[in-house]
PAMARGU-704066 format. One record per residue: residue number from 1; x, y, z of N, C-alpha, C, O in turn. Coordinates in nm, 3 decimals, padded with zeros to 5 digits, always signed. Example, Ala and Ser with C-alpha at 12.3 -4.5 7.8 and 13.67 -1.06 7.14 Angstrom:
! residues 2
num, nX, nY, nZ, caX, caY, caZ, cX, cY, cZ, oX, oY, oZ
1, +01.319, -00.569, +00.780, +01.230, -00.450, +00.780, +01.320, -00.330, +00.780, +01.424, -00.332, +00.846
2, +01.285, -00.225, +00.708, +01.367, -00.106, +00.714, +01.290, +00.003, +00.787, +01.341, +00.114, +00.804
END
This chain:
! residues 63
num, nX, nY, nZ, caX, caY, caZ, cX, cY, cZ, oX, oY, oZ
1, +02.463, +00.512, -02.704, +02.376, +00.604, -02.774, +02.301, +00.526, -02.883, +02.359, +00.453, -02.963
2, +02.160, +00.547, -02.880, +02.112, +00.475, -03.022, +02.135, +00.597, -03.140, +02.165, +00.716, -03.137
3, +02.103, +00.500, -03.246, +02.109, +00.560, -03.361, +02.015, +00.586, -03.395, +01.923, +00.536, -03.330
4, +01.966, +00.695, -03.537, +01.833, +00.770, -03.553, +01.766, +00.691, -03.574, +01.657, +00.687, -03.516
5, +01.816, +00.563, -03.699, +01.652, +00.478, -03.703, +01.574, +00.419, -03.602, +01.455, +00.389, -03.610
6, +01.669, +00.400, -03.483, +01.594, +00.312, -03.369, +01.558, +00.467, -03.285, +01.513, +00.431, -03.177
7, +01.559, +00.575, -03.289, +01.528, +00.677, -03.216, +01.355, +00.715, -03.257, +01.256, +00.727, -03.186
8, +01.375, +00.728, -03.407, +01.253, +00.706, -03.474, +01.126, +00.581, -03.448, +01.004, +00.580, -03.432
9, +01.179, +00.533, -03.452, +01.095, +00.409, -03.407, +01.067, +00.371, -03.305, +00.989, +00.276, -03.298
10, +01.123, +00.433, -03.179, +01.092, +00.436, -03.056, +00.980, +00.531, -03.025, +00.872, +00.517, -02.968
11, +01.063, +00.666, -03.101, +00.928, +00.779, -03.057, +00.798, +00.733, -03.160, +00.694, +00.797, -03.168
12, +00.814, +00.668, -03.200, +00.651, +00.650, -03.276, +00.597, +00.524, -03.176, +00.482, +00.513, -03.133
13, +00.681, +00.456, -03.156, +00.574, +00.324, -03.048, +00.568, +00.416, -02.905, +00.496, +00.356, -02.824
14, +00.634, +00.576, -02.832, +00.590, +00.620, -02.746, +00.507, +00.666, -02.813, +00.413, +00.587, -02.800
15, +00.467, +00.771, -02.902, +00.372, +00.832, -02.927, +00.256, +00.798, -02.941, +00.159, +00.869, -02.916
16, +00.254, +00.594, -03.017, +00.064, +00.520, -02.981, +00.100, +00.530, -02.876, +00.112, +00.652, -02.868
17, +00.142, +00.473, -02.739, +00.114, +00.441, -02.624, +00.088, +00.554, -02.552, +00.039, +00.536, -02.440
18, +00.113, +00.686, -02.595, +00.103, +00.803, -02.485, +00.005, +00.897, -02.502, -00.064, +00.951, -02.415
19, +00.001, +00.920, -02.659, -00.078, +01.039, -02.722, -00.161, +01.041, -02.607, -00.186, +00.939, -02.544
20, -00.209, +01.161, -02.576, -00.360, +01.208, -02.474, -00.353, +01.106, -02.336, -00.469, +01.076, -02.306
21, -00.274, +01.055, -02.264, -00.223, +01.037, -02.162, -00.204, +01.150, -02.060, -00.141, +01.246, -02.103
22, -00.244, +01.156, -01.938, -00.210, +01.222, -01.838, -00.095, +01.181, -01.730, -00.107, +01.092, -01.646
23, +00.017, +01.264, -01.751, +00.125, +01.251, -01.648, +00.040, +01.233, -01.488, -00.062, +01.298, -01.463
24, +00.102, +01.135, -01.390, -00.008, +01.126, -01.270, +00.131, +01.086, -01.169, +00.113, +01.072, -01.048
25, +00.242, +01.073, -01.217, +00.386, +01.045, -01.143, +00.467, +01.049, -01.207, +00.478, +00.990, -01.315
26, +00.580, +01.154, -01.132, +00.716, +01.156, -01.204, +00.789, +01.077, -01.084, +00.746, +01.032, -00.978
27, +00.921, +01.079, -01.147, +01.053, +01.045, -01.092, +01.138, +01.061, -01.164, +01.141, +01.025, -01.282
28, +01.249, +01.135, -01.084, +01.372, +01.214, -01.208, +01.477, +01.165, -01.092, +01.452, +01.166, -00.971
29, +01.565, +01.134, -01.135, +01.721, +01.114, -01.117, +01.715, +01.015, -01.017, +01.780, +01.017, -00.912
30, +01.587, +00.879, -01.073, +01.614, +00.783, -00.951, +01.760, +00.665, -00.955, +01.810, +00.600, -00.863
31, +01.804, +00.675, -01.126, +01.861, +00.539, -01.145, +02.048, +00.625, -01.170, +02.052, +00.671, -01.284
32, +02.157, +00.645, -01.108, +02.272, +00.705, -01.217, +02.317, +00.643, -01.350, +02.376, +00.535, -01.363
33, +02.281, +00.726, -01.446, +02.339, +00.624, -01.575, +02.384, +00.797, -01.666, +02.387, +00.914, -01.626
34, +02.413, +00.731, -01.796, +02.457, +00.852, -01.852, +02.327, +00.850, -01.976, +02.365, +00.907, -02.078
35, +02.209, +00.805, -01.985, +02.128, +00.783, -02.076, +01.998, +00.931, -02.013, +01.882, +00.935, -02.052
36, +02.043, +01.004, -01.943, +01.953, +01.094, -01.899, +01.980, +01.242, -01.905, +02.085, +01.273, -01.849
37, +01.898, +01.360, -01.969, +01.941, +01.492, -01.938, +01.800, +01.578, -01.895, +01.683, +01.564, -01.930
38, +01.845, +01.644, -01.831, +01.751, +01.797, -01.737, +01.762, +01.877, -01.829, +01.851, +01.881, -01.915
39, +01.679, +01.940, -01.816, +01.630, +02.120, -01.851, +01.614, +02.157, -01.714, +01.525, +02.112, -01.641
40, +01.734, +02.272, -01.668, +01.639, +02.321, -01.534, +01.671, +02.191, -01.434, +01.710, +02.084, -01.481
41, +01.650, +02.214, -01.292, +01.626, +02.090, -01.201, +01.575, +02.034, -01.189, +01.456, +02.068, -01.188
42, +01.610, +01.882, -01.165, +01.498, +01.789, -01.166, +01.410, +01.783, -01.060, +01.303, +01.722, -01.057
43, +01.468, +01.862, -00.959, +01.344, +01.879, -00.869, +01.178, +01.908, -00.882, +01.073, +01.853, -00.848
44, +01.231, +02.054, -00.967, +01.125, +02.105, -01.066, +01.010, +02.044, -01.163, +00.895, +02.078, -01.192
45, +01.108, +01.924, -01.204, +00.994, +01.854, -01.228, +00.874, +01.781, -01.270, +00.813, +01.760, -01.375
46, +00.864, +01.735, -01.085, +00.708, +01.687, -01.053, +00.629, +01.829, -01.069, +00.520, +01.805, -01.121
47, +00.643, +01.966, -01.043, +00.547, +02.016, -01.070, +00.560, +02.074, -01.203, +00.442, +02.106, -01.219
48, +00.598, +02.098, -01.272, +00.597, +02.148, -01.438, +00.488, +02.020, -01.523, +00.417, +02.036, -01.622
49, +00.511, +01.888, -01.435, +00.460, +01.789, -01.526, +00.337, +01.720, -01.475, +00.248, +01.692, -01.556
50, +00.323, +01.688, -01.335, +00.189, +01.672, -01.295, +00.057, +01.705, -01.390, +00.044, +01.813, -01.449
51, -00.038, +01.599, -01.397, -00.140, +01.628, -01.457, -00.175, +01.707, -01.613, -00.278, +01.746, -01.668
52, -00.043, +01.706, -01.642, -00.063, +01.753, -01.775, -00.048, +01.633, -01.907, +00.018, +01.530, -01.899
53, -00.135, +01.683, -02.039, -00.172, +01.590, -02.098, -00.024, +01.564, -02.201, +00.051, +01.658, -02.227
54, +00.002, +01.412, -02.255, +00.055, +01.410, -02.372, +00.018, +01.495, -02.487, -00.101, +01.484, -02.516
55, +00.086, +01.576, -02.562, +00.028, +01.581, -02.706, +00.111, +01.570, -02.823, +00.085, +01.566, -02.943
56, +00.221, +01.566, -02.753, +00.321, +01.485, -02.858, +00.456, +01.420, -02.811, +00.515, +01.462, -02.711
57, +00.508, +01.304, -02.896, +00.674, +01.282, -02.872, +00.707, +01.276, -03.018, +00.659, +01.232, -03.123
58, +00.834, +01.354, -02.966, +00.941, +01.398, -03.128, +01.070, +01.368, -03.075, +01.108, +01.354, -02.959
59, +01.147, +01.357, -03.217, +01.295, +01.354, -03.157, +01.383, +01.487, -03.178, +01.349, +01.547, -03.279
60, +01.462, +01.532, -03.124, +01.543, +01.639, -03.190, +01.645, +01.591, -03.202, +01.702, +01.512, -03.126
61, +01.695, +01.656, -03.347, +01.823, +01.574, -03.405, +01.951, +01.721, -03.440, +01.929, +01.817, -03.515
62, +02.042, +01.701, -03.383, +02.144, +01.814, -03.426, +02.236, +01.740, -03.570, +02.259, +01.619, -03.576
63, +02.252, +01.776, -03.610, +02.385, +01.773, -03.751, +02.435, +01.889, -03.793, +02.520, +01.892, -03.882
END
């Protein structure tokens, strides 16, 4: 698990590289590791995400 400062600092170097980016390929549950979670099936998706734009990455933090 990382820790928040490196969580932070990740989502800000995704957020230059992605902002206003268009999703154009997914792939969900190609690799088994424990670094991954779903909402819903991953089947689901390629179409929820197709062609839709970035407009943000955040982190959510529970405490």
């Amino acid at each position: 698990m990382i820790e928040l400062p490196e969580a932070m600092v990740l989502s800000g170097q995704l957020r230059n590289a992605l902002m206003g980016k268009t999703v154009e390929k997914v792939i969900t549950n190609a690799s088994p590791h424990k670094f991954a979670w779903f909402y819903d099936d991953p089947k689901d998706y390629e179409d929820k995400l197709m062609g839709r734009k970035v407009t943000d990455v955040s982190i959510a933090v529970e405490i």
